[in-house]
C-alpha positions, -999 to 999 in steps of 0.1 A, spaced: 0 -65 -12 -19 -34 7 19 -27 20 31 -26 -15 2 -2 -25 5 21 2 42 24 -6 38 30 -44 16 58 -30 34 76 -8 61 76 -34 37 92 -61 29 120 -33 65 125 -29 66 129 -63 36 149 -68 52 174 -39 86 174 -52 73 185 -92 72 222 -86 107 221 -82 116 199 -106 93 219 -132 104 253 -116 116 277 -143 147 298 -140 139 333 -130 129 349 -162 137 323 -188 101 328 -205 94 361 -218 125 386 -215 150 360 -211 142 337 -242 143 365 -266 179 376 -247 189 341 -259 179 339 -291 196 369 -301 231 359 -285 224 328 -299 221 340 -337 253 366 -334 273 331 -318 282 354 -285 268 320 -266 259 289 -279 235 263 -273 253 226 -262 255 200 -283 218 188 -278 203 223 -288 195 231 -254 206 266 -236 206 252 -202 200 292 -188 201 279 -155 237 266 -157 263 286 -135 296 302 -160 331 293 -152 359 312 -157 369 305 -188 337 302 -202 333 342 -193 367 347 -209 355 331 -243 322 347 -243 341 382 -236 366 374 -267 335 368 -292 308 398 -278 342 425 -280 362 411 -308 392 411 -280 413 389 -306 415 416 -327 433 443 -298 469 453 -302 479 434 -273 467 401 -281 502 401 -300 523 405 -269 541 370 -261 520 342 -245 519 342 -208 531 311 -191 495 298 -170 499 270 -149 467 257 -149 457 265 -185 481 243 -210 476 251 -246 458 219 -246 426 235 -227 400 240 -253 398 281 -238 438 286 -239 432 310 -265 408 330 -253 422 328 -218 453 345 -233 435 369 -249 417 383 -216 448 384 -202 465 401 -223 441 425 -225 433 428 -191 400 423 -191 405 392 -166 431 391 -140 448 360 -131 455 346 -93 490 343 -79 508 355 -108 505 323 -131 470 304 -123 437 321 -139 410 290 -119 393 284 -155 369 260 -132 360 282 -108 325 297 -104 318 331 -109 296 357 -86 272 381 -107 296 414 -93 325 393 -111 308 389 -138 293 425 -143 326 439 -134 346 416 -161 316 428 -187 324 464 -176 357 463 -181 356 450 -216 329 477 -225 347 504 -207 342 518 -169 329 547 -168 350 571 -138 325 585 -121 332 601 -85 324 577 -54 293 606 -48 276 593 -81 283 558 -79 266 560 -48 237 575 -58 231 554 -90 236 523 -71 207 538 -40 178 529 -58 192 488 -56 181 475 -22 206 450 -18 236 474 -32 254 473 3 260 438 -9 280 452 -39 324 446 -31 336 477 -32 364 471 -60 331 460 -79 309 491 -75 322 519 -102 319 491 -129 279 484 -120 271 521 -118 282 515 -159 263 490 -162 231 500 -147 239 535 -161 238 522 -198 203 503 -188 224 468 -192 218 455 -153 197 428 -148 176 423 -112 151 404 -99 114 409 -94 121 430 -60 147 451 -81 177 433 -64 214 426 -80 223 398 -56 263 401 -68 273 377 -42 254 349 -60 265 326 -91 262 342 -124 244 321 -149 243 319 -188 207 332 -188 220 361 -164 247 368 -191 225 361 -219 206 389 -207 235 416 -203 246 406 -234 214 410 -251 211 447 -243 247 457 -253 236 444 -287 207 463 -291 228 492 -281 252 479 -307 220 476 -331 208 507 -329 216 536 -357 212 572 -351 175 586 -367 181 614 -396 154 641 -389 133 650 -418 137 682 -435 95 687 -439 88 702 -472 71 736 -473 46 741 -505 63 768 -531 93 766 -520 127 761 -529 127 728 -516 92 719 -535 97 696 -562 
């Protein structure tokens, strides 16, 4: 009996220990992050899954970038999306992102590997991901000098791929990078939905936002006086 109560113990302090990681919340889901969500979330850029959750912590696949790309740009409605499908080994028109996997293809936003396969499965690294969101948004050709000194003030930039680095000087040019606390990029690691969520986010406020007419102020007596 003793044996059985010391082992029903020890299990509630591994338990106990083992809660702040269980509990732990993804890096900036309160605050900044949940209002990025909700306001993908209403224009349908993401989606919740199917029990109303967000799951921000959840690393993107391929061809979940490719489908969020086609909804935040409106790709379906470039002129190339009308060029002849492309024959993808790995992506039959039964895959429930053929569409959209066409469409970044097409349009050139994504590449695919070894002429015919696109990896819809495969994981994708924050620099991937920044540079695909670049691409759609536009890359902005600034010399190697200025991508350089844009990308200085990042601590971990030496990280950055070089093929990578043009498109996140856009990005953190047009105030739409995300970081950590310590101001770092990490674009070797996973992206996740609440990283994108957050990208996303500020492109629509950019999108949101409508140029202030100056007021012409009124002077007393004249002309303009009512």
């Amino acid at each position: 009996m003793v044996m059985r109560q010391l082992s029903i113990t020890l299990s509630l302090v591994a338990l106990l220990q083992n809660l702040p990681a269980i509990a732990q919340v993804p890096e900036n889901t309160s605050g900044v992050l949940s209002d990025s969500i909700q306001q993908v979330t209403a224009v349908k850029w993401m989606t919740n899954f199917s029990d109303g959750k967000f799951y921000p912590e959840k690393l993107l696949n391929r061809a979940e970038l490719a489908s969020i790309m086609v909804r935040a740009f409106g790709l379906n409605k470039r002129q190339a999306v009308s060029k002849e499908n492309l024959a993808i080994s790995d992506v039959p028109r039964s895959h429930w992102a053929f569409n959209d996997i066409q469409t970044v293809l097409k349009t050139d936003i994504m590449k695919g590997y070894r002429g015919n396969e696109f990896f819809p499965n495969q994981k994708v690294t924050r620099a991937e991901a920044l540079a695909i969101f670049a691409q759609a948004y536009g890359v902005f050709q600034f010399p190697d000098d200025a991508v350089n000194d844009i990308l200085a003030s990042y601590s971990d930039e030496k990280f950055i791929p070089t093929w990578a680095r043009k498109a996140i000087a856009t990005v953190a040019t047009e105030g739409f990078l995300y970081t950590d606390a310590q101001g770092n990029i990490s674009p070797l690691k996973p992206v996740t939905r609440g990283d994108m969520a957050y990208v996303l986010s500020k492109y629509l406020q950019r999108q949101q936002q409508q140029p202030e007419t100056p007021e012409v102020p009124i002077i007393p007596n004249s002309p303009q006086s009512p």
